[in-house]
C-alpha positions as CSV (number, residue, x, y, z in Angstrom):
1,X,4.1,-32.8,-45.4
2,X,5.3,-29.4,-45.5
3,X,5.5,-27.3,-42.3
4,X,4.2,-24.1,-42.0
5,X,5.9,-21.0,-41.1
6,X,5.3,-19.4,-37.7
7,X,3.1,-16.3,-38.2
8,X,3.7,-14.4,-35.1
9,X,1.3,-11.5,-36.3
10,X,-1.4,-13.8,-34.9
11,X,-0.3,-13.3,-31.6
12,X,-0.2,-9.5,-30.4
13,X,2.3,-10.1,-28.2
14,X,4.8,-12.2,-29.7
15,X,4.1,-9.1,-32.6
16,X,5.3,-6.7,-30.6
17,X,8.4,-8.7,-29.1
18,X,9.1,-9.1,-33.0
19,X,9.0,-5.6,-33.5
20,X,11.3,-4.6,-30.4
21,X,14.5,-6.9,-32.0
22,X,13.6,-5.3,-35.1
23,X,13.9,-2.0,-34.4
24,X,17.2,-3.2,-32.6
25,X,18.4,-4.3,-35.3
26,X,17.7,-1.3,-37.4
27,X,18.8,1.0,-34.9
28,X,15.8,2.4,-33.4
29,X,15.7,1.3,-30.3
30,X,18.5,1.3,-27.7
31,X,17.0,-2.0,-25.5
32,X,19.0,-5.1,-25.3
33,X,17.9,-7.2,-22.6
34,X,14.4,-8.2,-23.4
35,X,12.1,-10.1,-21.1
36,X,9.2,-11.6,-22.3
37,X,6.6,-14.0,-20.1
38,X,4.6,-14.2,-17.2
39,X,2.0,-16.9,-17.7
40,X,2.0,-20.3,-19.1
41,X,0.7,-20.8,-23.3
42,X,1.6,-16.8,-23.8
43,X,3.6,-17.8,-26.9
44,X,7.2,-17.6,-25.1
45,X,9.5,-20.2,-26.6
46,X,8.0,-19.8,-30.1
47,X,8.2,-15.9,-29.9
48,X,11.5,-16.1,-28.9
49,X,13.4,-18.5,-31.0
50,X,11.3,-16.8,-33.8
51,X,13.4,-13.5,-33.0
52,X,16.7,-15.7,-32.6
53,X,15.9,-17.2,-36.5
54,X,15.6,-13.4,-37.7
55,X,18.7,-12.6,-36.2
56,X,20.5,-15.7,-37.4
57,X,19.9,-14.8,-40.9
58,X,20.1,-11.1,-40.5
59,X,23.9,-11.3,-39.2
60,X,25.5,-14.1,-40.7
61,X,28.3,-16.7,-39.3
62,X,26.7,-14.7,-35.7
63,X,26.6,-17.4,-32.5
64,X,23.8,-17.8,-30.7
65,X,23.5,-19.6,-27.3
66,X,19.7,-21.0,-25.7
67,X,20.2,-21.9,-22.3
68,X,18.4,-24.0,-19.5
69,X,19.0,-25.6,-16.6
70,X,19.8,-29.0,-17.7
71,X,20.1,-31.0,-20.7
72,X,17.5,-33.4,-20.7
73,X,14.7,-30.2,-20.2
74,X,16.6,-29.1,-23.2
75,X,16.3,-32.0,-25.5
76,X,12.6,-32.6,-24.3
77,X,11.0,-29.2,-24.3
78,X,13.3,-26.7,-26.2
79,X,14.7,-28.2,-29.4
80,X,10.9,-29.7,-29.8
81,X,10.2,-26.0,-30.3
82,X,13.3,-25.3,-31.7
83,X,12.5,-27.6,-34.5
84,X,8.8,-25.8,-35.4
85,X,10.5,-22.2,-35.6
86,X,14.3,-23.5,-37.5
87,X,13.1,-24.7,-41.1
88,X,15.5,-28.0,-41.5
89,X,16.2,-26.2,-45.1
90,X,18.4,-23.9,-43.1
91,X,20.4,-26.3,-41.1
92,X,23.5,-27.8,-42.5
93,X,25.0,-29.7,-39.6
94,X,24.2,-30.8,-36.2
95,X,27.0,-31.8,-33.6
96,X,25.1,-34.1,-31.3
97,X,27.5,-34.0,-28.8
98,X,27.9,-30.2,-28.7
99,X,24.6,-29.2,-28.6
100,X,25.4,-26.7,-31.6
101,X,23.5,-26.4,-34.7
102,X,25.3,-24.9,-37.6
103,X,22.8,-23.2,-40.1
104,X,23.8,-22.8,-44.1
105,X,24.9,-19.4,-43.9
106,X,27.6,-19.7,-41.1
107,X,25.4,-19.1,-38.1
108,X,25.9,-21.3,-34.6
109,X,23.1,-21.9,-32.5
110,X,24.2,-23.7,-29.1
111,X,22.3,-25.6,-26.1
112,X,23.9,-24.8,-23.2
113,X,22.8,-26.4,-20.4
114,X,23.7,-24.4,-16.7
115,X,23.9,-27.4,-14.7
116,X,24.4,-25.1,-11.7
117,X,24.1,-28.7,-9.6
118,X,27.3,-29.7,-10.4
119,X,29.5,-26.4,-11.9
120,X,28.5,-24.0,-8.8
121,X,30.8,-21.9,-10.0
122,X,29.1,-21.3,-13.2
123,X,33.3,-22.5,-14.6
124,X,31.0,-23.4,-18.1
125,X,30.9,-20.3,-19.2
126,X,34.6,-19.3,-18.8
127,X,35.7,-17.6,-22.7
128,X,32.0,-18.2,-23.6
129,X,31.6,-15.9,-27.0
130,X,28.3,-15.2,-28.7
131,X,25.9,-12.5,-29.8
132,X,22.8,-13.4,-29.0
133,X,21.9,-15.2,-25.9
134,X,18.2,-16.8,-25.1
135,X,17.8,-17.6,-21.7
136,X,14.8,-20.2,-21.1
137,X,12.9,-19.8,-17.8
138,X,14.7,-17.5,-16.5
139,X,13.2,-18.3,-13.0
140,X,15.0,-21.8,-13.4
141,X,18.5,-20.5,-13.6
142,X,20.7,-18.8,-11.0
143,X,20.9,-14.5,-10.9
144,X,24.7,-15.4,-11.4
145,X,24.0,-16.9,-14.8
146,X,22.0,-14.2,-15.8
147,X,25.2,-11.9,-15.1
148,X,27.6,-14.2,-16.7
149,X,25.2,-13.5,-20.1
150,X,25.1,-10.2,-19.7
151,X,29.4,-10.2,-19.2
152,X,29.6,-12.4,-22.2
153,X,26.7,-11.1,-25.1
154,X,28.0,-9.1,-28.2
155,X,31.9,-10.5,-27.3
156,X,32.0,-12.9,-30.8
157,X,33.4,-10.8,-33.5
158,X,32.1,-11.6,-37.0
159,X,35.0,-12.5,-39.6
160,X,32.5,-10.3,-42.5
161,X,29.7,-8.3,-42.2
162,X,28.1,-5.7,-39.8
163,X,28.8,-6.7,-35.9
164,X,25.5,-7.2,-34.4
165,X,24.7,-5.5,-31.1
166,X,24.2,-8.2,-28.0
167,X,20.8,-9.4,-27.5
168,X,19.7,-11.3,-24.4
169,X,15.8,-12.4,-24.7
170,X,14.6,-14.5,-21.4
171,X,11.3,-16.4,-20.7
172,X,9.4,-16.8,-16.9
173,X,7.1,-17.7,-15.3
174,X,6.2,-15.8,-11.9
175,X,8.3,-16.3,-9.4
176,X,9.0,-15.8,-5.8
177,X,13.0,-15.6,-6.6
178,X,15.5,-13.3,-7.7
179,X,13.7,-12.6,-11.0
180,X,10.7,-11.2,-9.2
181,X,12.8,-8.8,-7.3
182,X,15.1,-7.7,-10.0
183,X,12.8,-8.0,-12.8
184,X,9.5,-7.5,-11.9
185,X,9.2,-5.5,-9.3
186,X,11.2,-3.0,-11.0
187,X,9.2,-3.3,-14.3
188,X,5.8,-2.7,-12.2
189,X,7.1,0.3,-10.2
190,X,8.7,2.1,-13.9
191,X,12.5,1.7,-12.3
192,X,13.9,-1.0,-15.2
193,X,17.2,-0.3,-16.6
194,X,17.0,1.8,-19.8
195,X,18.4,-0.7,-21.8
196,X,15.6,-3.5,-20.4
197,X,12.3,-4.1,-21.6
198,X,9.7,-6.1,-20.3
199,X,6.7,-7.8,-22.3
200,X,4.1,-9.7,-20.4
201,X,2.6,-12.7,-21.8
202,X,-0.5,-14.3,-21.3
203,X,-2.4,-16.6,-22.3
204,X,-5.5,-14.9,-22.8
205,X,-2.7,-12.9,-26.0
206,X,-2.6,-16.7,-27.6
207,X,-5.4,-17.4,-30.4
208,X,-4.0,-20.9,-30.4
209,X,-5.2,-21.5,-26.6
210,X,-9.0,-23.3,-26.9
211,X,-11.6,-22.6,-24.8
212,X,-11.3,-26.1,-24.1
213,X,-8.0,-25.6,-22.3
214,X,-9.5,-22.3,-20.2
215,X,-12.2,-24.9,-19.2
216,X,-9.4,-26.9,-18.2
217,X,-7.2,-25.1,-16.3
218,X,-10.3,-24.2,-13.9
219,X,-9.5,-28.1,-12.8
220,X,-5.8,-26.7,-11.7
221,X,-5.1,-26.1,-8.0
222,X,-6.4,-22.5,-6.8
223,X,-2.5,-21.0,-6.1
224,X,-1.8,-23.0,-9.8
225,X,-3.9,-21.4,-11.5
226,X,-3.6,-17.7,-10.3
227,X,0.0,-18.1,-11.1
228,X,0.2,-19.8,-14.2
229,X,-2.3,-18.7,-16.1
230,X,-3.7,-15.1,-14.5
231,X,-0.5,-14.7,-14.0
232,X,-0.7,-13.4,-10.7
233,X,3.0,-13.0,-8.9
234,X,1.5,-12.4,-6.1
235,X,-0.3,-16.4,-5.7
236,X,2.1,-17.7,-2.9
237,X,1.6,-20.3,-0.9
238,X,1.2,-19.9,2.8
239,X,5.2,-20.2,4.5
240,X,6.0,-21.6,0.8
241,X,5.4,-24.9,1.7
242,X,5.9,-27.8,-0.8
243,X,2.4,-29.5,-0.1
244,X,0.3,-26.1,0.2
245,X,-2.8,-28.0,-0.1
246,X,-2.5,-30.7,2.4
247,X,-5.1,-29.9,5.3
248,X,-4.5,-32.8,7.7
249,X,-8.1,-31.9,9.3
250,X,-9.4,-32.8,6.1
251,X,-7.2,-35.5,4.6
252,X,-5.6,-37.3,7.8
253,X,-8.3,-39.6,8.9
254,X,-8.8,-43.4,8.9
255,X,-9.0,-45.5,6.1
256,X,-9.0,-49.7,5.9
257,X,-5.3,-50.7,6.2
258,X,-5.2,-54.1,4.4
259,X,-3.0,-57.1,6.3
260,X,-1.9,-60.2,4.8
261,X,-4.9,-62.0,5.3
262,X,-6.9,-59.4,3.9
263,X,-6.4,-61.0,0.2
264,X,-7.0,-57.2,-1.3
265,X,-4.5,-55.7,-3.7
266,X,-2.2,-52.7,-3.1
267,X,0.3,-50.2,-4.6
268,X,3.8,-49.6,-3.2
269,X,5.8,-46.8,-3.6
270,X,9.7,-46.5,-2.9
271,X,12.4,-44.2,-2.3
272,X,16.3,-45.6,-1.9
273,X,19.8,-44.6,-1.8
274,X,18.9,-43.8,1.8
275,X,18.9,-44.7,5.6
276,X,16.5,-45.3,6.5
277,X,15.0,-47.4,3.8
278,X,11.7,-45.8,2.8
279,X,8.5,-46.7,1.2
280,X,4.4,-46.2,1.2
281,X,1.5,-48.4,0.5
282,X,-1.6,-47.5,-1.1
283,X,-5.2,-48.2,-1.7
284,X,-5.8,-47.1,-5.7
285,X,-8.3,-47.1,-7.9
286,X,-7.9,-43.7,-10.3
287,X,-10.3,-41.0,-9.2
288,X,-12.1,-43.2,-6.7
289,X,-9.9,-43.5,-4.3
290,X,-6.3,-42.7,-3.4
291,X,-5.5,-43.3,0.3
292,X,-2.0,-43.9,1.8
293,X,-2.6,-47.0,3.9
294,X,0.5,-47.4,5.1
295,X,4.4,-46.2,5.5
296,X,7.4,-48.2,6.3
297,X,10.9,-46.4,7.4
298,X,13.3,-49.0,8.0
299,X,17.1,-47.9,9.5
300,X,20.1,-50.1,8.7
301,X,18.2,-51.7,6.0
302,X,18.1,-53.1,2.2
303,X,15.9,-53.7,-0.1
304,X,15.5,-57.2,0.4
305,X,14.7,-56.7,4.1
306,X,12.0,-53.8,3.0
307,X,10.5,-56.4,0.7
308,X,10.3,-59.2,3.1
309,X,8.4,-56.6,6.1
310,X,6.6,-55.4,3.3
311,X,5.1,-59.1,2.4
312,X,4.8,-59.9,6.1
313,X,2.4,-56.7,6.7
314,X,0.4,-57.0,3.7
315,X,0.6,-60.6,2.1
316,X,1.8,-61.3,-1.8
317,X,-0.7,-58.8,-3.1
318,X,0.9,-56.3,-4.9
319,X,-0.7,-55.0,-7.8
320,X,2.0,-52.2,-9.2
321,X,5.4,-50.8,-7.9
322,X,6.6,-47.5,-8.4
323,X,9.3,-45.3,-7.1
324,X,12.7,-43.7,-7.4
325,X,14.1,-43.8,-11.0
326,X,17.3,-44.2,-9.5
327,X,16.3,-47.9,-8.5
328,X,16.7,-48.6,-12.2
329,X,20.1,-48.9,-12.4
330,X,22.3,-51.9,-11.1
331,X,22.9,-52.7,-7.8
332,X,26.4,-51.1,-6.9
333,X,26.9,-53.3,-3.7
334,X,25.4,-56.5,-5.2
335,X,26.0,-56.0,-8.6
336,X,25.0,-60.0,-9.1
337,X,21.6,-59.3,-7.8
338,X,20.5,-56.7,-10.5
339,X,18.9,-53.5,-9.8
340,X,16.3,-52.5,-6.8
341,X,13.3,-52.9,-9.1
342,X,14.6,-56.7,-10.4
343,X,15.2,-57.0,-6.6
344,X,11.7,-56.2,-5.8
345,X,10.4,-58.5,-8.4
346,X,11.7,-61.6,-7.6
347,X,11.3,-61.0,-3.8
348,X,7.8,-60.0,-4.4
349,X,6.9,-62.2,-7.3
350,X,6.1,-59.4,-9.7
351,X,5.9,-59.4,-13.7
352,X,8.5,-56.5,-15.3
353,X,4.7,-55.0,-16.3
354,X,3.8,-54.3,-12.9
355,X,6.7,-52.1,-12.4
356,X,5.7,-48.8,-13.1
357,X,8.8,-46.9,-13.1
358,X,9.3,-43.4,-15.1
359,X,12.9,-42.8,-17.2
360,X,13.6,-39.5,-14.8
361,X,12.3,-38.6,-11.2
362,X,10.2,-35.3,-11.8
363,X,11.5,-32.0,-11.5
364,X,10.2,-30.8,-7.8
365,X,8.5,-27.8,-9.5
366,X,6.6,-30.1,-11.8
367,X,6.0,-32.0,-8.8
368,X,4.9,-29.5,-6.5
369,X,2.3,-28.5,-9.1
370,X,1.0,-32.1,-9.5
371,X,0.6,-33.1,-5.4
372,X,-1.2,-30.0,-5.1
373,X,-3.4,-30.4,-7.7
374,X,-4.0,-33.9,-6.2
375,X,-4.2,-32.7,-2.4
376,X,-7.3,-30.2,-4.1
377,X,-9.0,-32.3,-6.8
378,X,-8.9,-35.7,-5.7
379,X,-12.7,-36.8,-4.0
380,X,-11.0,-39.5,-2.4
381,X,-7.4,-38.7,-0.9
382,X,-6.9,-39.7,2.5
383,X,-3.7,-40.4,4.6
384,X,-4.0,-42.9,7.5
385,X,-3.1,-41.5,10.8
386,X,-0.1,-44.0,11.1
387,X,2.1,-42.4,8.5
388,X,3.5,-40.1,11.2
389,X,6.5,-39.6,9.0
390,X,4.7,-38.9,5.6
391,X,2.1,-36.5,7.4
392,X,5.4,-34.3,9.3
393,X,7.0,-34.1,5.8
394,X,3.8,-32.6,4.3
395,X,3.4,-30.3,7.1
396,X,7.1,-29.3,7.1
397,X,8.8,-29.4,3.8
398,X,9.4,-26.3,2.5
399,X,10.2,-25.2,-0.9
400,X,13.4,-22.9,-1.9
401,X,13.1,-19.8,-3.6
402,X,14.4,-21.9,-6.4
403,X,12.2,-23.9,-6.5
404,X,13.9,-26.8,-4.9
405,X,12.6,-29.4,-2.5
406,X,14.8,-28.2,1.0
407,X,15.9,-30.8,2.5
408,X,18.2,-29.0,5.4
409,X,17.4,-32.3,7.7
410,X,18.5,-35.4,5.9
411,X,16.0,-37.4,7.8
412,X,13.4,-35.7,6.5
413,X,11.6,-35.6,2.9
414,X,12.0,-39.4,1.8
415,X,9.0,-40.6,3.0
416,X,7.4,-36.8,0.7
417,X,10.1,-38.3,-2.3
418,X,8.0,-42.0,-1.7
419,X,4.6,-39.9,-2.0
420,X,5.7,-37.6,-5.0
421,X,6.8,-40.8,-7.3
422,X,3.3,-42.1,-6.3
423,X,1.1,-39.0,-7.6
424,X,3.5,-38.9,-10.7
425,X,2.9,-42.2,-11.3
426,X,-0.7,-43.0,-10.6
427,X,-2.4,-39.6,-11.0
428,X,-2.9,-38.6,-14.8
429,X,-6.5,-39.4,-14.7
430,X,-6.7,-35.8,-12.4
431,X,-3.9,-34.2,-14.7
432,X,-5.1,-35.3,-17.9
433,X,-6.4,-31.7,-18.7
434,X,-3.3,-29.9,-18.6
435,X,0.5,-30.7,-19.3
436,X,3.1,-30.3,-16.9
437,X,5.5,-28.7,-19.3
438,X,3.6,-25.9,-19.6
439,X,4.4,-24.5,-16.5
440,X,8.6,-24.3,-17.1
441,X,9.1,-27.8,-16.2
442,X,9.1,-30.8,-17.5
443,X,6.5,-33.6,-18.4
444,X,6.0,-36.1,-15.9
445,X,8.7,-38.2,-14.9
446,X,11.4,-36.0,-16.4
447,X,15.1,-35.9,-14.6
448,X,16.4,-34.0,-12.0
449,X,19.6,-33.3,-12.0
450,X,19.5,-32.8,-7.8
451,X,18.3,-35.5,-7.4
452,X,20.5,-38.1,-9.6
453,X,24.0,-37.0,-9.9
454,X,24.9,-40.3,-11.5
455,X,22.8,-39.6,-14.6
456,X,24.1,-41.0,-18.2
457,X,21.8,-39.5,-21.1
458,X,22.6,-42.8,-22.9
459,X,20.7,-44.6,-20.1
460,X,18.0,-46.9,-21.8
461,X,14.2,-45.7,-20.9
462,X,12.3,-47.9,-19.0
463,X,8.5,-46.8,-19.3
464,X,5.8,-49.1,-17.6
465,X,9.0,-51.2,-16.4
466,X,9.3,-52.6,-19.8
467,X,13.1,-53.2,-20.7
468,X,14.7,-56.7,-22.0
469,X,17.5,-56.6,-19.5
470,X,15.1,-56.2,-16.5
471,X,15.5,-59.5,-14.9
472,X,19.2,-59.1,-15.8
């Protein structure tokens, strides 16, 4: 089937963003940083790369770099988009290893990811040379990068034709971080940079959005929703706490905590790699009920000794495990013993169907917005009065201004990391109405790079559990 082209004369805004590189490129207009967002479904990864495909084949043999955060965002969310707006007619080659894209006519297109988590020093970008420069959720990235793109755009000199003048386009959401103070504010009070322009973007501009998903998104979490789709800069959560929405007058109270002789099933939730040894049990059934019955933070243990208090407390009446990603991957101490999860199912006498494991941990942003939505939504969320631990990390965890789960005392936030896995995991009857990746982040279960240094992007998935070497 033959795609169709991307008509952005259907959407006022991305029009207008059109007509802005235009006129830079004819030389009517003297702006070269141009910012365009504030809202989720406004149209700003297809407007965007639209401009970049103009430009590609207005200058030829020109280099253009798209960057985000990390690479596995990248190859889930931006080259899906990537791929509607670049017809495959115009590609001749793709270097899978580079990230780069080389179109018939000479042009480079490059995914760059910033991995800020393990290049600090942003050393990437050293003798970086390009002319046009996209920079995807702006909010995502460190100020520093955005400086590095404006200290390398316009420096890659075209063997033929016309040098093109340096474009940077960016894409947000709103903020609470360095873009709202250097770019929004500004923009709002008149005082931008002459060279800057800012479009806003919202989803009320997009004749693609359905009433359907307005109808929707009045499901979101209050803060969510003035935010991400009024986009209001100004929806902050109170002391920018990560679980805004948790009011333990309202959802501390007490709920049946099942013991072994109880015969009733349960759902277990872990978090490893750290001491103490850290998991939650809960009482599930979709919308009707989601309690945290119970919490276990074990020092100087395993995960066979979590396992065996876990089956003295509550019986062999597990129903599904869930939990850190990381737990996936083989056992570095006991390599002969297989990973946590094949751990857990032989201790526990599980099938590999009842582990319900995600490829990636989610992104803390995409997180924050799905616990939230949860804490608000949910008729039936309670947290029994025991889970001390869980209940202080709700209360206290805060968020970073880049939108980062802070973790200053290492004690705290594993038992939160235990509860997070368990909302991404058993929640998407609340969350059906809306996806997580629009909001910048990624789709449930989606990596993060913080939170899994060791990552290989060869790593086999292992949705639902299901994988031929799990017992392995």
């Amino acid at each position: 089937m033959q795609r169709e082209p991307v008509d952005l004369s259907l959407n006022s805004k991305q029009s207008l963003l059109f007509r802005h590189i235009k006129g830079i490129v004819e030389g009517k207009s003297s702006k070269r940083i141009v910012f365009y967002g504030g809202a989720i479904r406004g149209g700003k990864t297809i407007g965007t790369l639209a401009c970049l495909c103009y430009l590609a084949t207005e200058y030829p043999g020109c280099k253009i770099i798209i960057i985000r955060d990390n690479l596995p965002i990248i190859k889930s969310t931006t080259l899906d988009s990537f791929n509607m707006v670049f017809p495959p007619c115009l590609i001749a080659k793709v270097n899978n290893s580079t990230m780069e894209y080389t179109m018939i006519n000479g042009t480079r297109i490059q995914f760059f990811a910033e991995s800020y988590q393990h290049d600090k020093d942003l050393g990437r970008f050293k003798g970086l040379e390009c002319n046009f420069i996209l920079l995807e959720q702006l909010e995502e990235l460190q100020e520093e990068t955005f400086n590095k793109a404006i200290e390398r755009v316009g420096s890659y000199r075209l063997v033929d034709g016309t040098q093109p003048p340096g474009i940077i386009l960016a894409t947000f959401n709103p903020t609470q971080n360095w873009v709202k103070n250097r770019v929004y504010r500004p923009h709002i009070t008149g005082t931008l940079p002459k060279s800057w322009l800012f479009i806003s973007a919202l989803p009320t501009d997009n004749p693609f959005v359905t009433e359907d998903q307005f109808n929707n998104w009045e499901t979101m979490a209050s803060i969510t929703r003035k935010r991400f789709v009024e986009g209001d800069w100004e929806a902050v959560p109170t002391a920018n706490t990560f679980a805004w929405a948790f009011k333990p007058y309202e959802h501390v109270r007490v709920v049946p905590k099942f013991l072994a002789r109880d015969n009733k099933p349960y759902f277990v939730s872990f978090d490893f790699n750290v001491d103490p040894m850290c998991a939650i049990i809960l009482s599930y059934a979709d919308t009707e009920r989601f309690h945290v019955i119970g919490e276990l933070r074990i020092p100087n243990c395993d995960v066979i000794g979590i396992c065996r208090e876990i089956l003295a407390r509550y019986g062999r009446h597990v129903l599904q495990v869930t939990g850190d990603s990381n737990g996936m991957a083989r056992n570095q101490g006991s390599k002969e013993l297989g990973s946590h999860y094949s751990i857990i199912a032989r201790e526990m006498g599980l099938r590999s169907n009842q582990i319900k494991v995600s490829k990636f941990n989610p992104k803390h942003t995409a997180s924050q917005i799905i616990v939230n939505t949860v804490l608000e939504q949910h008729k039936d969320f309670a947290i029994h009065p025991d889970c001390k631990y869980l209940i202080d990390d709700l209360v206290s965890i805060r968020m970073t201004n880049m939108g980062r789960i802070d973790k200053a005392d290492a004690k705290m936030g594993h038992l939160l990391d235990s509860f997070r896995y368990a909302i991404n995991q058993w929640s998407s009857k609340i969350i059906k109405s809306y996806r997580i990746n629009d909001f910048g982040a990624p789709e449930i279960g989606e990596f993060d790079e913080e939170e899994d240094d060791d990552y290989n992007d060869d790593r086999k998935p292992y949705r639902d559990g299901v994988d031929a070497n799990f017992f392995s």
